[in-house]
Structure formats: structure tokens, C-alpha cells
Backbone as CSV, one residue per row, in Angstrom:
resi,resn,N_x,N_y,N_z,CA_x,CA_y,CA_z,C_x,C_y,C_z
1,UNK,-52.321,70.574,6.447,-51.132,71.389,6.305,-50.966,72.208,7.576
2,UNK,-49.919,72.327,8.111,-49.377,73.103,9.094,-48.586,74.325,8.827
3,UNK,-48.459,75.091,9.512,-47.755,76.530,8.612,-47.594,77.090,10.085
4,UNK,-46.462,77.582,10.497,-45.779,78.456,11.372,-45.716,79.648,10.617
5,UNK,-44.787,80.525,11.531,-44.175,81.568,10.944,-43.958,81.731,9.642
6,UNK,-42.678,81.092,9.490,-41.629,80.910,8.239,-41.698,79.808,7.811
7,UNK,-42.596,78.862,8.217,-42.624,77.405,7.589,-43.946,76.746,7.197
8,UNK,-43.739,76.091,5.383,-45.044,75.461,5.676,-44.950,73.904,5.229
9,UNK,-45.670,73.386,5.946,-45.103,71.660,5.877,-46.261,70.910,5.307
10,UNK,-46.609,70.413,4.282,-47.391,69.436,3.585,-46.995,68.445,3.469
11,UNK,-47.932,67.401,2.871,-47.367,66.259,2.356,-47.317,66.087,0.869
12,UNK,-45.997,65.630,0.317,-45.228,65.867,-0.980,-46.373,65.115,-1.896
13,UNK,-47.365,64.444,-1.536,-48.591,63.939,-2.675,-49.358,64.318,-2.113
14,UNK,-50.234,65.758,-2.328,-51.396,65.822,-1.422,-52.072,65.287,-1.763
15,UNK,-52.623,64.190,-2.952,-53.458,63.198,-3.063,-53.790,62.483,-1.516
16,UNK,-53.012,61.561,-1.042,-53.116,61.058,-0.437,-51.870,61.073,0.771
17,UNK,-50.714,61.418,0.536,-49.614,62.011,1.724,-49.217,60.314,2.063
18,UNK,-49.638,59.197,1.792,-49.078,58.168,1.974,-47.557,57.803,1.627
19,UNK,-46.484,57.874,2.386,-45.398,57.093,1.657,-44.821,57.651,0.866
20,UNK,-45.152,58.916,0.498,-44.253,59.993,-0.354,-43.302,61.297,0.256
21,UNK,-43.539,61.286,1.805,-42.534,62.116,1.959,-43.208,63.586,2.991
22,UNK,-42.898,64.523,2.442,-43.259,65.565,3.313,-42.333,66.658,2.768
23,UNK,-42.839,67.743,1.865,-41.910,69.031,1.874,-41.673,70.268,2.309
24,UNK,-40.945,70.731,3.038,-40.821,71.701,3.963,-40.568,73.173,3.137
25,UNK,-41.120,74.146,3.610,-40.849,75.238,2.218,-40.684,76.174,3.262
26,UNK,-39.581,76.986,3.354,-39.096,77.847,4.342,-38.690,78.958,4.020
27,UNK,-38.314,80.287,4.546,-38.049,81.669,3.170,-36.754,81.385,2.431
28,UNK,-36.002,80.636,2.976,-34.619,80.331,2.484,-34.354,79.168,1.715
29,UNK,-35.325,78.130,1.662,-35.122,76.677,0.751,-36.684,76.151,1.439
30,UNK,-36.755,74.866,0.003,-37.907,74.011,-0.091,-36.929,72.503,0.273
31,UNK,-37.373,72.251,1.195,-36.639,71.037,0.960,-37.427,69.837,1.013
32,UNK,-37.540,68.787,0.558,-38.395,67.664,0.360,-37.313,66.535,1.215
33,UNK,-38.708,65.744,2.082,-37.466,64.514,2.840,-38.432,63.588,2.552
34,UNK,-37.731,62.799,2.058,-38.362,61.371,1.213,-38.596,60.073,2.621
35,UNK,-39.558,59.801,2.229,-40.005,58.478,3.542,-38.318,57.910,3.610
36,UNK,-38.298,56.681,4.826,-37.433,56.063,4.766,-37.538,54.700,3.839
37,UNK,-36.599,54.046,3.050,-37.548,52.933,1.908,-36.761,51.772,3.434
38,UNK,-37.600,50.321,2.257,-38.011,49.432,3.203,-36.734,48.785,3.447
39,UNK,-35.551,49.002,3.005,-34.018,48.449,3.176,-32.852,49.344,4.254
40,UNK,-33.686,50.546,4.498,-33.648,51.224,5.739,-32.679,52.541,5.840
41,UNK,-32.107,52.439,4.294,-31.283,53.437,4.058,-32.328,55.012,3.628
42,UNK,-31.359,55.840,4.656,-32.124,56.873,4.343,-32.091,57.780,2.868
43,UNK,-33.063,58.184,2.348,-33.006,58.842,1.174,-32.525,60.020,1.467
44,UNK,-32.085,60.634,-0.255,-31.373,61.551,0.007,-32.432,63.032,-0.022
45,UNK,-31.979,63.945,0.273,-33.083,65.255,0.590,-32.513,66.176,-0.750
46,UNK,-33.706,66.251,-1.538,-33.792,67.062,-2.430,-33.839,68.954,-1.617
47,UNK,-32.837,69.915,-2.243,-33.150,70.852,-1.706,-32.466,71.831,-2.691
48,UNK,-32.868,73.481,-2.077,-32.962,74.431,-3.471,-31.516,74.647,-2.436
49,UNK,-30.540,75.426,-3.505,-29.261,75.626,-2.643,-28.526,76.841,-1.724
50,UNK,-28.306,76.484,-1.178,-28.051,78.236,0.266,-26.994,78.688,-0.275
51,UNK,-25.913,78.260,-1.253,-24.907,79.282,-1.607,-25.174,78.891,-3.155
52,UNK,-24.641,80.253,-4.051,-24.645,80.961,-4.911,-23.246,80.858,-5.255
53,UNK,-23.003,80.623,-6.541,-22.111,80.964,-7.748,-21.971,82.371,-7.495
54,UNK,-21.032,83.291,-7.795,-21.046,84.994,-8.273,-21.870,85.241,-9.268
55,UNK,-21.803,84.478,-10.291,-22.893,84.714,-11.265,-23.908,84.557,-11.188
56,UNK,-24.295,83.359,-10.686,-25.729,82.938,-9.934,-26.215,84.560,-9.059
57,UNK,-25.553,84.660,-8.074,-25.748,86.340,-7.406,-25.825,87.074,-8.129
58,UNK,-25.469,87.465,-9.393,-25.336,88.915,-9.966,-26.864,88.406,-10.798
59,UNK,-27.217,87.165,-11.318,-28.073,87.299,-12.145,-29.706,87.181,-10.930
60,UNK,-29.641,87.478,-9.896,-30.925,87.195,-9.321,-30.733,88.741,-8.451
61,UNK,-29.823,89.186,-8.826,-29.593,90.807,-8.389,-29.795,91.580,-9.452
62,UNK,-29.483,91.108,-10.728,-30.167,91.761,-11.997,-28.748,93.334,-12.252
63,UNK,-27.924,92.379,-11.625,-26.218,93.063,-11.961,-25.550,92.256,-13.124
64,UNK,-23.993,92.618,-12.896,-22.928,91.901,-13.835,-22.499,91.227,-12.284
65,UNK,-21.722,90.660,-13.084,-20.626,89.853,-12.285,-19.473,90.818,-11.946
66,UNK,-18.982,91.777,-12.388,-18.146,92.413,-11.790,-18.857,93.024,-10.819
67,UNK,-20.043,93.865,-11.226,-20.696,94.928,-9.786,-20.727,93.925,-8.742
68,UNK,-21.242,92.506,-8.539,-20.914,91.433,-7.844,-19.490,91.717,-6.949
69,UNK,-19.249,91.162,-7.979,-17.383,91.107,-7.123,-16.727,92.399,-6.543
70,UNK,-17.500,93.414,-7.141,-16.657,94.566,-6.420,-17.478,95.008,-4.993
71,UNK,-19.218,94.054,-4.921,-19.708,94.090,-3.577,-19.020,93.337,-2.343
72,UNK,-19.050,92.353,-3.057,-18.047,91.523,-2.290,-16.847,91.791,-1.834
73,UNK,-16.074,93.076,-2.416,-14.817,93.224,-1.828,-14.474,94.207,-0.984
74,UNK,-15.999,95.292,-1.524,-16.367,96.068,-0.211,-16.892,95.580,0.750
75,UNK,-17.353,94.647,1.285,-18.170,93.962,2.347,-19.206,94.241,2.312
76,UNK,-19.871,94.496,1.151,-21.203,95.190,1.257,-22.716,93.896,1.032
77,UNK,-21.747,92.835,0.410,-22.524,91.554,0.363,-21.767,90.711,0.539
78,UNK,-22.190,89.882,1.566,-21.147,88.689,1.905,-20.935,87.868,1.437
79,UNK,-19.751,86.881,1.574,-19.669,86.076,0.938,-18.995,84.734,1.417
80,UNK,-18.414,83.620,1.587,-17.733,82.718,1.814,-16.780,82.274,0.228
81,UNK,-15.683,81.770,1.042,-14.737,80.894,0.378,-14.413,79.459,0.417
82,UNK,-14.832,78.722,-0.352,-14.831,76.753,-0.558,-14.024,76.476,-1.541
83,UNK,-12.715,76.146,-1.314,-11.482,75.992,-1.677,-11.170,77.198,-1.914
84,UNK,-11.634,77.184,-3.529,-11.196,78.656,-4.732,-12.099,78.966,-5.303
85,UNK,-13.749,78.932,-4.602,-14.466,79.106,-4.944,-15.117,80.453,-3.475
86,UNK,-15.325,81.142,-4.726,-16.319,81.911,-3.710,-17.814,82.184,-4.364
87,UNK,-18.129,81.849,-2.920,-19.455,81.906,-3.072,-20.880,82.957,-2.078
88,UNK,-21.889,82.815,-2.457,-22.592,83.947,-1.971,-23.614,83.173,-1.206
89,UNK,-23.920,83.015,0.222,-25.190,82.606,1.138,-26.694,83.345,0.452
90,UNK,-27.615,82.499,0.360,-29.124,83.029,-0.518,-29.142,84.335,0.714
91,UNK,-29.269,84.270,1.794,-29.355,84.424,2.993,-28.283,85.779,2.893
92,UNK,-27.502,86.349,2.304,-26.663,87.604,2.190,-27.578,87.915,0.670
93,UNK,-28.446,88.056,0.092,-28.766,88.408,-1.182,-29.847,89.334,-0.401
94,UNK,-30.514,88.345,0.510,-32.048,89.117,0.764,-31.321,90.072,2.041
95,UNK,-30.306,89.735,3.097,-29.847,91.022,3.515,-29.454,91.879,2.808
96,UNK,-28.565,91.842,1.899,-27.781,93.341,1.067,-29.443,93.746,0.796
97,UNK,-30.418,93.288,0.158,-31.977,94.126,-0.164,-31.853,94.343,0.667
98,UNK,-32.428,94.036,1.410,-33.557,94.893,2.792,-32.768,95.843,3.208
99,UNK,-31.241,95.981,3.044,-30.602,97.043,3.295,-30.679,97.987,2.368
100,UNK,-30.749,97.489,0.855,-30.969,98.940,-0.340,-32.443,99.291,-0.157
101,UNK,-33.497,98.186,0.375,-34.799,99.055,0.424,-34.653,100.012,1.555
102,UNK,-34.210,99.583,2.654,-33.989,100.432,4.228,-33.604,101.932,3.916
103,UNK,-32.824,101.699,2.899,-31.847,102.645,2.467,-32.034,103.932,1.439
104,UNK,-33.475,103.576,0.608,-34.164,103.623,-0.193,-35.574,104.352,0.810
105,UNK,-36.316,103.595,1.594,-37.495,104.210,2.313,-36.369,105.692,2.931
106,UNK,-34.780,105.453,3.929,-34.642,106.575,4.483,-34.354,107.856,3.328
107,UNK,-34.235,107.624,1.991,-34.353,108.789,1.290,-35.118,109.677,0.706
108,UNK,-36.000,108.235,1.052,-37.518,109.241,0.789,-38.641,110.296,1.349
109,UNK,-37.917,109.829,3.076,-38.730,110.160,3.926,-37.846,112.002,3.967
């Protein structure tokens, strides 16, 4: 196993790591990339997902869905729009934290 920084890379059977792949686990997604099979088409990559439902956000923020939406309209957690969908980057969940802990250590001090 290899492990950087932010990354740690095994092989997806640590039995034996033959022919099964390799999964990458990073602070933001796990993603698994499957060998290539013997007809040469590449497989598809299993992975955890970088944008968020509103609800999906409010329930891993341990809010409603409105306190959600009314972050979002203050700019206080970001968000993107895909069609008529809006949605929340995993990646704006753990910024808005580190900003309520930041925010949180300066009141204490």
C-alpha cells in the first residue's frame, strides 16, 4: 500500500491484488478503477459522489432543508446549478465547517 498526503491506494482484493483493480480513497471520494477486461473496453469507475442533493446537504449537516436553502442564498455554502437542480459540492460542506469551527475556536479564545 502506498499512501501520500491525501491519498491511499491499495489493491481492491488485498488477498492477492491480481486482476481486481485498485481503489483510490482520497478526503473527498473512494473511487475504485476496475482492471481493463480482455475485450478492451474500459470499465466503468465506481465512485462516492462530489455533489449533493439539498437534502442530502442538510442531512450530513444535521439541519432541515430549509436552513440549507437559506445557506445557500446567503452564500454562506455553495452551491451549483444542473439544469433545475441545485446542488451542493461534498467539497463546500467540509468548507462551510472548517469555517463554523474557525469561527467557533475565534470565540473562544
Amino acid at each position: 500500500m502506498r499512501t501520500s498526503t491525501n491519498e491511499t491506494w491499495a489493491p481492491a482484493n488485498p488477498g492477492n491484488g491480481i486482476g481486481r483493480g485498485i481503489t483510490i480513497e482520497h478526503e473527498t471520494a473512494t473511487v475504485h478503477l476496475s482492471p481493463v477486461p480482455a475485450d478492451g473496453q474500459p470499465a466503468p469507475i465506481a465512485h462516492t459522489p462530489v455533489l449533493l442533493s439539498v437534502e442530502e446537504a442538510a442531512r450530513a449537516l444535521g439541519i432541515g432543508r430549509t436552513k440549507t436553502f437559506a445557506l445557500v442564498g446567503t452564500g454562506e455554502l455553495r452551491s451549483v446549478t444542473i439544469g433545475r437542480r441545485r446542488l451542493i459540492p461534498v467539497v463546500a460542506l467540509r468548507e462551510f465547517e472548517a469555517r463554523l469551527s474557525a469561527d467557533v475556536t475565534k470565540e473562544a479564545s
